[in-house]
C-alpha positions as CSV (number, residue, x, y, z in Angstrom):
1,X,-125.6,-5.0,36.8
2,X,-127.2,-5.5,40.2
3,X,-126.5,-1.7,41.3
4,X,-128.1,-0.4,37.7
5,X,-131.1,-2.7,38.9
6,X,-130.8,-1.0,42.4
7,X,-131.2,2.2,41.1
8,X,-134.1,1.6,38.8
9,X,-136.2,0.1,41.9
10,X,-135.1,3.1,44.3
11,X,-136.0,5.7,41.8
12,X,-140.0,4.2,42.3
13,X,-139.5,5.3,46.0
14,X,-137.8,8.6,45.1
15,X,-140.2,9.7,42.7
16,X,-143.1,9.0,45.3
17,X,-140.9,10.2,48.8
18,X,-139.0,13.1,47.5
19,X,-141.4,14.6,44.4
20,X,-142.2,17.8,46.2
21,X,-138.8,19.7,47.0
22,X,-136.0,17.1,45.8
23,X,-135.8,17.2,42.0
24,X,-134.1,14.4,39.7
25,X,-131.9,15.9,37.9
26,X,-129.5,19.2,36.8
27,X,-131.7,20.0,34.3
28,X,-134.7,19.8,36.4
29,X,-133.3,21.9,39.2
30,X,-132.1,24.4,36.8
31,X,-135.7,25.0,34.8
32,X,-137.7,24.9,38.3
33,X,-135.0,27.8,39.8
34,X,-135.5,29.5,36.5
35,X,-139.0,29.7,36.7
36,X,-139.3,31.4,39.7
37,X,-138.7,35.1,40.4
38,X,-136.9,36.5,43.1
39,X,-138.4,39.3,44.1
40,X,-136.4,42.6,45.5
41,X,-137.8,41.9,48.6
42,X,-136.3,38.4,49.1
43,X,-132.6,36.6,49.2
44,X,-131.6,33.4,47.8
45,X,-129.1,31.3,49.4
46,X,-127.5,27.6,48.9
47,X,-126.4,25.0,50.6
48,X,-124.6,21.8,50.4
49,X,-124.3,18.6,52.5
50,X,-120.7,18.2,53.5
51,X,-119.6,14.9,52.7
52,X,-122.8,13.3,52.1
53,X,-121.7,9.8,50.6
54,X,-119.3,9.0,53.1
55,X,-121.1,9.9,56.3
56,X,-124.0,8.1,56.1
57,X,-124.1,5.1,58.2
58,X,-125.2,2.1,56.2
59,X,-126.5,-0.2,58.9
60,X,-128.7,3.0,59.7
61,X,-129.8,3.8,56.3
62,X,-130.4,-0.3,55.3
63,X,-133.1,0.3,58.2
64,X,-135.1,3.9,56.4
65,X,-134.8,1.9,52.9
66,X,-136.7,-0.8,54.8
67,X,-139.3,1.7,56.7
68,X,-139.3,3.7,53.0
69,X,-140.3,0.6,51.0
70,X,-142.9,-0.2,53.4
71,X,-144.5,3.0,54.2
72,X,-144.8,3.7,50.3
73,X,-146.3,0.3,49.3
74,X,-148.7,0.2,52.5
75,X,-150.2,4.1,51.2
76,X,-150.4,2.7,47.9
77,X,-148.1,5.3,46.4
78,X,-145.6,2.6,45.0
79,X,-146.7,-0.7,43.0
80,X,-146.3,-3.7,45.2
81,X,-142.2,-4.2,45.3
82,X,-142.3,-8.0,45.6
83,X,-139.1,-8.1,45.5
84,X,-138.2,-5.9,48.7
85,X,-136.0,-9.0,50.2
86,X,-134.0,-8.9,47.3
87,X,-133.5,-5.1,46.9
88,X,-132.8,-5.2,50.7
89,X,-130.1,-7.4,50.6
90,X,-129.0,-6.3,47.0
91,X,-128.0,-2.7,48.8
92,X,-126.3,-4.6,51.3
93,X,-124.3,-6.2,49.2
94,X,-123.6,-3.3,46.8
95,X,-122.9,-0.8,49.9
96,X,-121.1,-2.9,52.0
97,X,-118.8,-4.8,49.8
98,X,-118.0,-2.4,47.1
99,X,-114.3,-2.7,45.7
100,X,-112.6,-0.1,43.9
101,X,-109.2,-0.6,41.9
102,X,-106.5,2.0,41.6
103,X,-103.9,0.8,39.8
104,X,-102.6,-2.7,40.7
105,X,-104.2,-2.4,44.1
106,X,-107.7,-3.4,45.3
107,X,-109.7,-1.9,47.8
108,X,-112.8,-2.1,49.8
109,X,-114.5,0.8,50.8
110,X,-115.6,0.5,54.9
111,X,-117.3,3.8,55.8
112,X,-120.2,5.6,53.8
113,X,-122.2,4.9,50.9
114,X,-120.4,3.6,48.0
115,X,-119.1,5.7,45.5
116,X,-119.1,5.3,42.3
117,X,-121.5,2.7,41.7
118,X,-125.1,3.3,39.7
119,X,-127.7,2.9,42.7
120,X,-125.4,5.5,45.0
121,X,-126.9,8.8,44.5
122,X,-130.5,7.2,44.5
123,X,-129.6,5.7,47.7
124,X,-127.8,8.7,49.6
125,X,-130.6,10.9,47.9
126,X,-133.4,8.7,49.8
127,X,-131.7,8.9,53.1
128,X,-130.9,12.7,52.7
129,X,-134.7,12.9,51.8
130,X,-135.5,11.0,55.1
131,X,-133.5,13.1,57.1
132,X,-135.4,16.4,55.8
133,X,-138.8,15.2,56.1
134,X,-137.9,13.6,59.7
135,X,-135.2,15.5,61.8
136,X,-134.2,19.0,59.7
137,X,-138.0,20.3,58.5
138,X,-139.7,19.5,62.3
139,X,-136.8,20.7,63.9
140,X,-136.6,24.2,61.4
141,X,-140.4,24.7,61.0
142,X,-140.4,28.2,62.0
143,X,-137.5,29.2,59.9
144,X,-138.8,27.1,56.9
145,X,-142.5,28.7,57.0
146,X,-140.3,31.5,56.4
147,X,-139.1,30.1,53.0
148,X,-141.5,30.5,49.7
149,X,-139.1,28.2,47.9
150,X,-136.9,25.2,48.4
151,X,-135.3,23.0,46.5
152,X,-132.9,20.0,46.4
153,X,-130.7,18.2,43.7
154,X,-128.8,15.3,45.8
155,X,-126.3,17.1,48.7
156,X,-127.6,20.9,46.8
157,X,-130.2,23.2,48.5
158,X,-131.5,25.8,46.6
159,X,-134.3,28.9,48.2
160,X,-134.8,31.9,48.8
161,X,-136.7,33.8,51.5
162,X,-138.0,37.5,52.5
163,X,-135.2,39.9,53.0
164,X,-136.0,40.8,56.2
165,X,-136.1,37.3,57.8
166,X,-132.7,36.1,55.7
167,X,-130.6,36.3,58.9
168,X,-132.9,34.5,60.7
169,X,-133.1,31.7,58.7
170,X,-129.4,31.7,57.9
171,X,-128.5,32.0,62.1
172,X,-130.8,29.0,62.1
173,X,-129.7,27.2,60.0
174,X,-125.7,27.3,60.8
175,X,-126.8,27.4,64.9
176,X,-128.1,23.8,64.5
């Protein structure tokens, strides 16, 4: 019950921090691709996050859910979340003392974010979205003004770019 909660609080930071090239759903990502036309003159190309759950550090990301909450109720983009304390230590709780069963046997998972529980994907997709915005688009701006469109559904990139500057982007992209 408290991860379903999780994730209903995150998603008010997601919808305000990752609106412009992260999109919520399958569905979405599907239509807003669809829409688009690549032209003869361009190349499309995806991506995917290796391993995204289970490399990101929690202590880390417990500190950009933190700087996230507060930077988004300080611009007024988010509704006051009076209840930040709580969320905090509610995705402490959730990510760092998740149990899974497999058979007879109990477990508790020590590394990454936790899998399988309702407020994970909102949680990895907010520190994914951190990462973007803070270290891979300042560190790829000339590659990425090459790149008309860009998209992202959780640990899936999606865009394409002028034919002509594909294997720049692409060297790029698997250089660094």
């Amino acid at each position: 019950a408290i991860s379903k909660w999780l994730d209903s609080e995150l998603s008010l930071v997601s919808n305000a921090y990752l609106s412009t090239w992260c999109v919520k759903d399958s569905d979405t990502f599907r239509s807003e691709v669809i829409q688009h036309e690549v032209k003869s003159t361009h190349r499309q190309a995806t991506l995917d996050a290796q391993a995204m759950y289970s490399n990101i550090d929690i202590d880390h990301a417990m500190e950009i859910m933190e700087k996230l909450i507060d930077l988004y109720i300080s611009d007024g983009m988010l509704p006051p979340l009076a209840r930040k304390g709580t969320i905090i230590a509610g995705l402490r709780l959730v990510m760092q003392w998740n149990l899974m069963k497999f058979g007879d046997s109990y477990f508790q998972q020590l590394i990454g974010t936790a899998m399988g529980t309702s407020c994970a994907v909102q949680f990895a997709n907010l520190y994914f979205g951190w990462h973007e915005k803070e270290v891979i688009f300042p560190a790829f701006r000339d590659a990425l003004q090459r790149i008309p469109f860009y998209k992202r559904f959780i640990d899936d990139v999606y865009l394409y770019c002028q034919r002509k500057k594909y294997a720049r982007v692409c060297q790029r992209v698997q250089v660094e």
